[in-house]
Each structure stands twice: as structure tokens, then as C-alpha cells.
KEGUVO-270843 format. One record per residue (C-alpha): residue number from 0; residue in three letters; x, y, z. Coordinates in steps of 0.1 Angstrom, whole numbers, plus 5000, padded with zeros to 4 digits. Example, Ala and Ser with C-alpha at 12.3 -4.5 7.8 and 13.67 -1.06 7.14 Angstrom:
2
<site n="0" res="ALA" xx="5123" yy="4955" zz="5078"/>
<site n="1" res="SER" xx="5137" yy="4989" zz="5071"/>
This chain:
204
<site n="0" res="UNK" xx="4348" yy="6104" zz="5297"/>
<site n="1" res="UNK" xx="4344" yy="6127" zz="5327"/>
<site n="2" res="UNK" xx="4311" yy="6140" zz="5338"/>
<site n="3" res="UNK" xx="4324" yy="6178" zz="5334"/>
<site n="4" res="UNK" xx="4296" yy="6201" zz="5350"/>
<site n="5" res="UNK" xx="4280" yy="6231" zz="5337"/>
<site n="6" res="UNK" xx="4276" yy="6258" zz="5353"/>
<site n="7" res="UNK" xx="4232" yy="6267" zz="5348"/>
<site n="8" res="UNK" xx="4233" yy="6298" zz="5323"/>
<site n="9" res="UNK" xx="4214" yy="6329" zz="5338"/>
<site n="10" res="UNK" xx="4176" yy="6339" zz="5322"/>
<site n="11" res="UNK" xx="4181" yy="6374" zz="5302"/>
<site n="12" res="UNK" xx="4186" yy="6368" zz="5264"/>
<site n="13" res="UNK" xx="4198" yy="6385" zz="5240"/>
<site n="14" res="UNK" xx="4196" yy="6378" zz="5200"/>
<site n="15" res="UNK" xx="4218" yy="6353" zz="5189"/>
<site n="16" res="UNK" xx="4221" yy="6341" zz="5152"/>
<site n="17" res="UNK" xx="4207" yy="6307" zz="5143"/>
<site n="18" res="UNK" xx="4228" yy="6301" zz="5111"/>
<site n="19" res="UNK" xx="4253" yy="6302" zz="5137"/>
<site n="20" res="UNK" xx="4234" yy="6277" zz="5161"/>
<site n="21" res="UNK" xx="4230" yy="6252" zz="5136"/>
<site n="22" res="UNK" xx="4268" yy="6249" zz="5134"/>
<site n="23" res="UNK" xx="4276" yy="6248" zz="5171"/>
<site n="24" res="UNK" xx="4291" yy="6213" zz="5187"/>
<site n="25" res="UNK" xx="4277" yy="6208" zz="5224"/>
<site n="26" res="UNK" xx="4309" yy="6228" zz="5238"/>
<site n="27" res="UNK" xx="4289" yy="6256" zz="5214"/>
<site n="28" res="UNK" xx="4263" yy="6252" zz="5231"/>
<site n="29" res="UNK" xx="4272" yy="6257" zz="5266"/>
<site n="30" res="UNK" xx="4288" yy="6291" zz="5252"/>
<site n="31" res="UNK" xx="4254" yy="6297" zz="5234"/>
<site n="32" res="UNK" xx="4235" yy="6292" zz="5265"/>
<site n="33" res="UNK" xx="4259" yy="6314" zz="5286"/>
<site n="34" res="UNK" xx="4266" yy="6344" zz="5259"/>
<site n="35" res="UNK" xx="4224" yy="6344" zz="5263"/>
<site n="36" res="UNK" xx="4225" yy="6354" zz="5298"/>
<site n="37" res="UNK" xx="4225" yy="6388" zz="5312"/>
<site n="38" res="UNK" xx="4218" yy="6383" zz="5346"/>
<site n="39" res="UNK" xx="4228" yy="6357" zz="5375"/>
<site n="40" res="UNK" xx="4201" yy="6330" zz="5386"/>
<site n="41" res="UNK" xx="4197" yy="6310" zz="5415"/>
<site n="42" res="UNK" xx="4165" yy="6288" zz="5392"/>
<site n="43" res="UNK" xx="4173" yy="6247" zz="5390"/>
<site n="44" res="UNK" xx="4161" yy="6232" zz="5360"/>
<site n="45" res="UNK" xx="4126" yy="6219" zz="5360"/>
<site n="46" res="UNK" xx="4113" yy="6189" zz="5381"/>
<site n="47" res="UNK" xx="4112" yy="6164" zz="5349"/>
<site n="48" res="UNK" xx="4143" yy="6175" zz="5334"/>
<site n="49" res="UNK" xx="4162" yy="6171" zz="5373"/>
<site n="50" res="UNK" xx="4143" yy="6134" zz="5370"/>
<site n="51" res="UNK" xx="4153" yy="6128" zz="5333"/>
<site n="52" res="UNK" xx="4189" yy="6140" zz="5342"/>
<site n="53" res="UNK" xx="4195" yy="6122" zz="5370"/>
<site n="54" res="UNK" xx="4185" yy="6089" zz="5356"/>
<site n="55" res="UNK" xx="4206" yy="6090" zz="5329"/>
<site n="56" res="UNK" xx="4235" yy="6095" zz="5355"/>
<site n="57" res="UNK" xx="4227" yy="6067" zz="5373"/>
<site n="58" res="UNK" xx="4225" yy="6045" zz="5342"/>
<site n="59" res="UNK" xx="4258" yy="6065" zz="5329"/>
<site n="60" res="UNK" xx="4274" yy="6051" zz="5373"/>
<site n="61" res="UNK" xx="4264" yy="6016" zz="5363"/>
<site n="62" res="UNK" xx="4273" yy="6013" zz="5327"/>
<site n="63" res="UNK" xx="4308" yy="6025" zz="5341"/>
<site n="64" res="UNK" xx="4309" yy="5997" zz="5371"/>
<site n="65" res="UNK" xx="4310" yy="5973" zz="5345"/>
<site n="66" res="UNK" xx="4342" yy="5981" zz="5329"/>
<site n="67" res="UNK" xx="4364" yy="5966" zz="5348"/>
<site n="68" res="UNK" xx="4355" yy="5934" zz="5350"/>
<site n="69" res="UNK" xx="4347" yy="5933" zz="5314"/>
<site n="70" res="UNK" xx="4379" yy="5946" zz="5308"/>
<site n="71" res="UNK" xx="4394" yy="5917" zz="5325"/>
<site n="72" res="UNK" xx="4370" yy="5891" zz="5313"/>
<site n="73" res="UNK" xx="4376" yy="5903" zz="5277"/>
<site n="74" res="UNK" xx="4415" yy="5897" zz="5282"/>
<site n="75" res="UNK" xx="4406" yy="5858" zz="5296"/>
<site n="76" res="UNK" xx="4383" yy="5854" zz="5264"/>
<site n="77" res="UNK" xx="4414" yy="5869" zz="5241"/>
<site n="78" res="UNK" xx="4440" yy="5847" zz="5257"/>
<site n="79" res="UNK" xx="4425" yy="5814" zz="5248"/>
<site n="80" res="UNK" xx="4395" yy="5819" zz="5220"/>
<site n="81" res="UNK" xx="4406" yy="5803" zz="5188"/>
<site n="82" res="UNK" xx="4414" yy="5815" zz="5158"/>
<site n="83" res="UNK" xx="4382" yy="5821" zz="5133"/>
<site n="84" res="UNK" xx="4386" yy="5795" zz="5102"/>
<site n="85" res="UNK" xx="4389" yy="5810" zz="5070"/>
<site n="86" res="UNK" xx="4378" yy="5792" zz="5039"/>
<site n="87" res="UNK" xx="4409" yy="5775" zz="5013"/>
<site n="88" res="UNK" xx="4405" yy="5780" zz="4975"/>
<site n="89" res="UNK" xx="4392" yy="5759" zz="4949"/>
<site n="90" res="UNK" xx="4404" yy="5731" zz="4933"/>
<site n="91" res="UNK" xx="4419" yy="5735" zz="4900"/>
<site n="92" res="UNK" xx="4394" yy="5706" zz="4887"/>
<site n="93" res="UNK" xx="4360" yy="5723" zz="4906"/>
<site n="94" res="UNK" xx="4372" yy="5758" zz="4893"/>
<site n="95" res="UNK" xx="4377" yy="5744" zz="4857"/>
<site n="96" res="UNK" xx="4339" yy="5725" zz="4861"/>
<site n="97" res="UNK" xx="4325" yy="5760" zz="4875"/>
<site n="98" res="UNK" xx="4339" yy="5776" zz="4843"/>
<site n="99" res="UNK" xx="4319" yy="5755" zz="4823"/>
<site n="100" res="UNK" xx="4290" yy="5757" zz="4839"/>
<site n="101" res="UNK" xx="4259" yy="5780" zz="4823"/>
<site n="102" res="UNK" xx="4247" yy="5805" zz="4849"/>
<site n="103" res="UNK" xx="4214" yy="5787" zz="4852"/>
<site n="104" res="UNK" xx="4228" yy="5755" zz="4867"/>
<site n="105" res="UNK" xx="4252" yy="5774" zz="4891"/>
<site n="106" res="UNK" xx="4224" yy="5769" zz="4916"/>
<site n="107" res="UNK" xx="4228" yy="5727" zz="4913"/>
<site n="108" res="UNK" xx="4262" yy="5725" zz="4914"/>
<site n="109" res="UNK" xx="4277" yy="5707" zz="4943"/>
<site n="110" res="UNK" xx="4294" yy="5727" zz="4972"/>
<site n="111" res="UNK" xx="4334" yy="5728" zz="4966"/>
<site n="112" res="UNK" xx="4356" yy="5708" zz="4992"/>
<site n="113" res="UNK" xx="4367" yy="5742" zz="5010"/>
<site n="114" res="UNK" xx="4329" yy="5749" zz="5013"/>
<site n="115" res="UNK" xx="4324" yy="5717" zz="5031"/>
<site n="116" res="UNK" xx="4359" yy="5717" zz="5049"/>
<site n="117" res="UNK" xx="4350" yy="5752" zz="5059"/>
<site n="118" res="UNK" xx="4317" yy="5750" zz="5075"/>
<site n="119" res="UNK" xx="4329" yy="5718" zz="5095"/>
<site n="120" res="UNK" xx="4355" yy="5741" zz="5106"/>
<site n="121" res="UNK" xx="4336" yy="5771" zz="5118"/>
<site n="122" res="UNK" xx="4310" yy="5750" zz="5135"/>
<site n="123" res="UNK" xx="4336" yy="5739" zz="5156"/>
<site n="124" res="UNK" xx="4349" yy="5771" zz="5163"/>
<site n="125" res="UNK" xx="4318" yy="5786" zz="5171"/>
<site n="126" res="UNK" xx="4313" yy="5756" zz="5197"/>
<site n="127" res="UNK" xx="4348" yy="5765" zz="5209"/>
<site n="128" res="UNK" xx="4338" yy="5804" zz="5216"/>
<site n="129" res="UNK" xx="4309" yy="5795" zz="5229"/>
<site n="130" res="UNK" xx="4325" yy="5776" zz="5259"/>
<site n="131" res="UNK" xx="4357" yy="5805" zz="5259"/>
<site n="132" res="UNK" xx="4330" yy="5833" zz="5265"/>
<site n="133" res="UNK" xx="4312" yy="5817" zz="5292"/>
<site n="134" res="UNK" xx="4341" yy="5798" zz="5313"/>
<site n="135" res="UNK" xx="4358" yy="5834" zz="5310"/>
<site n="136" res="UNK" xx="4325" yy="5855" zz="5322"/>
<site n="137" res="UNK" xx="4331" yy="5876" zz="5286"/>
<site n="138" res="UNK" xx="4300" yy="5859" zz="5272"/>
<site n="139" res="UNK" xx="4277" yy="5873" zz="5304"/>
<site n="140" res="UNK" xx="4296" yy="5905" zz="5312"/>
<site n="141" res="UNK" xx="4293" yy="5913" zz="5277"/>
<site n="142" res="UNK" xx="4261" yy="5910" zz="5274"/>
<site n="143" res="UNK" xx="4248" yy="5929" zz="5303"/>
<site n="144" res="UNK" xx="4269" yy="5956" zz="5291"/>
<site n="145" res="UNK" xx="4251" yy="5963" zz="5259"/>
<site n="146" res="UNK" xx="4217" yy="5958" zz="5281"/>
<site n="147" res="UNK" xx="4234" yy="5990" zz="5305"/>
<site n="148" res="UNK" xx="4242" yy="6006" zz="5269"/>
<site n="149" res="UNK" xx="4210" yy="6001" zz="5255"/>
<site n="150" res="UNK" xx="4192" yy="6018" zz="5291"/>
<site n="151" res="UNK" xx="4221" yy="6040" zz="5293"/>
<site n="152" res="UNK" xx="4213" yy="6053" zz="5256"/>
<site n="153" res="UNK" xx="4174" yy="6055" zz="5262"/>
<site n="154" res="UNK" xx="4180" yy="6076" zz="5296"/>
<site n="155" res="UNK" xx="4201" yy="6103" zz="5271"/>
<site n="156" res="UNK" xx="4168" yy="6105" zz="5245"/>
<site n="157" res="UNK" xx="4144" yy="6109" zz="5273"/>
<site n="158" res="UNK" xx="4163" yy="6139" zz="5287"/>
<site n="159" res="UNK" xx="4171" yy="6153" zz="5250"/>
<site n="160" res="UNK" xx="4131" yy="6149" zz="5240"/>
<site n="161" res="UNK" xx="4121" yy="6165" zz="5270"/>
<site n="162" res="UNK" xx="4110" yy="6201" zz="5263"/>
<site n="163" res="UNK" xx="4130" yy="6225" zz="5277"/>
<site n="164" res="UNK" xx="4114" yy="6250" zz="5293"/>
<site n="165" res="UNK" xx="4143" yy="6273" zz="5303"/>
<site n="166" res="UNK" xx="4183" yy="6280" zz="5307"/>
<site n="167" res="UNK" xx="4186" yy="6254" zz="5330"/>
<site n="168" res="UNK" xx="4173" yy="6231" zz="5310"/>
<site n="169" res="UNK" xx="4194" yy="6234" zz="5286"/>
<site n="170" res="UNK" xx="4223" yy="6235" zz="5309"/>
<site n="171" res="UNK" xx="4212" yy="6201" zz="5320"/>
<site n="172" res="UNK" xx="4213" yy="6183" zz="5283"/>
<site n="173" res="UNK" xx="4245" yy="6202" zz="5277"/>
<site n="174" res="UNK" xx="4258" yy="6184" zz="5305"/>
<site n="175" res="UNK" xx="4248" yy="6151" zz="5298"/>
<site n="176" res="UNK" xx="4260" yy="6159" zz="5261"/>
<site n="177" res="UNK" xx="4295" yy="6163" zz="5276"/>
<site n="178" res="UNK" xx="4290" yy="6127" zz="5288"/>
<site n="179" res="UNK" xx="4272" yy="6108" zz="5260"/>
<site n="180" res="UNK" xx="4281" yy="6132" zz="5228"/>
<site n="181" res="UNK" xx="4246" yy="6141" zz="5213"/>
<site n="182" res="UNK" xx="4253" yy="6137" zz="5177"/>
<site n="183" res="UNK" xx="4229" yy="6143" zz="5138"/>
<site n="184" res="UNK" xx="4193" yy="6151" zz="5142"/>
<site n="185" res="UNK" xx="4198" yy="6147" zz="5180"/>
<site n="186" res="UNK" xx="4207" yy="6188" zz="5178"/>
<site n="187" res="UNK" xx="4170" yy="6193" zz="5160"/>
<site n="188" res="UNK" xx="4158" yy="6189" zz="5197"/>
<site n="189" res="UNK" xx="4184" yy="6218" zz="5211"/>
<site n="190" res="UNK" xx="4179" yy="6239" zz="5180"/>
<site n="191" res="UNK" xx="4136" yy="6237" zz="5191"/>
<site n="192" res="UNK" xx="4145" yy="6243" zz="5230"/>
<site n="193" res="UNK" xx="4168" yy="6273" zz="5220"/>
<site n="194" res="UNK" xx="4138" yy="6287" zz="5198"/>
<site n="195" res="UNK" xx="4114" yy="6280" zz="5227"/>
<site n="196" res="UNK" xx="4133" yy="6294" zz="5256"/>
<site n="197" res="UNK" xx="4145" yy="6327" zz="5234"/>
<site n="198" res="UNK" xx="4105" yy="6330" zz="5223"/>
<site n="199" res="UNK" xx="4097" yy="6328" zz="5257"/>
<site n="200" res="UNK" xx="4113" yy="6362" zz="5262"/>
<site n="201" res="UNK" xx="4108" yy="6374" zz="5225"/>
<site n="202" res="UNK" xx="4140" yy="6371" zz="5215"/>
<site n="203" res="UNK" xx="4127" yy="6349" zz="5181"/>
């Protein structure tokens, strides 16, 4: 997705319904934080919400630089991984034995031959995937991309818990919500840092 930049809302404020908040999507929000302002600004956000957003960028810049080269090691890895067993039916002779069988002996009874046959199988084929993943790279790339995902992900919540203290603040988690899509209780934060910032100018 495109990092799509916002431009910083100005500082007057002037009511604003929060039923209606409540409802708004993060394009919503940006129009909130605009339709707020009633005069231009030339204020950045604050130093720790510069510092939070910028190092969810940076995390966002390498999470991207992956992509390509998992792209390409995920298409090795599909060419030649193996196709995952999948376990055969019963016998007619175990199903008929099963049948019989009170529920409190269900525990003793032996596996079935497609049990066995299976798990032989799929040992195997996890083996086999195993060695596909790494002699492709999938296995490593893959893996360092969920790490990036995981940082990536914890640089978005430590923007989004920061306080904000004013418009620009909230400019600055609108535009990493353009990048990373803020979703659920995420907007309990924004719904606070509206309320604080409007207070701030008595507004609520």
C-alpha cells in the first residue's frame, strides 16, 4: 500500500459530534481532524510522536525490502514442495470392529492401517519441506519476514498508544493508519486523543 501523506490539520476546533466519531474509518478521520481546524499552522507534531512515527516507517521501508525476494523464494518453494498426504479410509473389517466397540474401549483400540500409513506418510513429507524451504531460501526469508512483521506491528502500537497532544498528532497516526489500517479497539486510542485535544481548547 502507498504511504499517502496527510497534510497536519490546523489548531482551531470547533464541536464535532462523537456518535459520529465513533463510526468514522481512518479516511474519517483525516476529514475529522481537518473539518476541526479553523486556522492554518506551521506546528510539527510533538518530539515523541515525530520519533514514534518515524520508526514505524523505517520498520514499514524494511518489511517492504523483503518482498521481493520472498516473492521469488516462495515461487522456488511452490515449484518443487510436495504434495501434503492425506489420510485413506477405513477398512470395511476395522470400521465393522469400531462399530462394535463400547465407547469406553475406543481408547484401546488399535490405530487403523490409514492411521499408520498416514503418519509414515506425512513424516516424510514434513522431512521433504523442510529441505524445499531451506534449499529454496523460503524457509529463512519467510521467517525474517514475520520477525519485520511482528517489529513492524509493535512500531504501529507505540505510535497509536502515544498520547496525542495535538492536531498534528493525530495527523501523524492518521498517516501511518493509511499504511498499516488501525482496526477494533485500536480506534479507542483516537476516540481518547480527539477528546484530549478538543478538551484542550474546550470544545468537550
Amino acid at each position: 500500500m502507498p504511504n499517502t501523506s496527510v497534510r497536519a490539520a490546523a489548531e482551531g476546533m470547533p464541536n464535532i459530534n462523537r456518535r459520529r466519531l465513533l463510526n468514522l474509518t481512518g479516511a474519517g478521520l483525516a476529514l475529522a481532524a481537518t473539518a476541526m481546524a479553523t486556522k492554518p499552522s506551521v506546528a510539527a507534531p510533538t518530539s515523541q510522536v515525530a520519533e514514534l512515527e518515524a520508526a514505524f516507517h523505517a520498520e514499514w521501508a524494511t518489511l517492504r525490502s523483503l518482498e521481493p525476494a520472498l516473492n521469488a523464494a516462495e515461487l522456488r518453494y511452490m515449484a518443487v514442495r510436495s504434495k501434503r498426504p492425506v489420510m485413506g479410509e477405513m477398512t470395511a473389517e476395522e470400521l465393522e470392529t469400531l462399530r462394535k466397540t463400547a465407547v469406553a474401549d475406543l481408547a484401546k483400540m488399535p490405530p487403523s492401517r490409514a492411521s499408520v500409513e498416514h503418519a509414515e506418510a506425512l513424516r516424510a513429507y514434513n522431512k521433504a519441506d523442510a529441505a524445499a524451504r531451506r534449499k529454496t531460501g523460503f524457509g529463512k526469508l519467510d521467517k525474517a519476514y514475520a520477525k519485520a512483521t511482528h517489529r513492524t506491528s509493535d512500531a504501529a502500537s507505540a505510535l497509536l498508544r502515544c498520547p496525542a497532544a495535538t492536531l498534528h498528532d493525530l495527523a501523524a497516526k492518521v498517516r501511518v493508519h493509511r499504511v498499516w489500517e488501525y482496526d477494533g479497539q485500536d480506534f479507542n486510542f483516537i476516540m481518547d486523543d480527539i477528546a484530549r485535544v478538543a478538551g484542550k481548547r474546550g470544545v468537550v
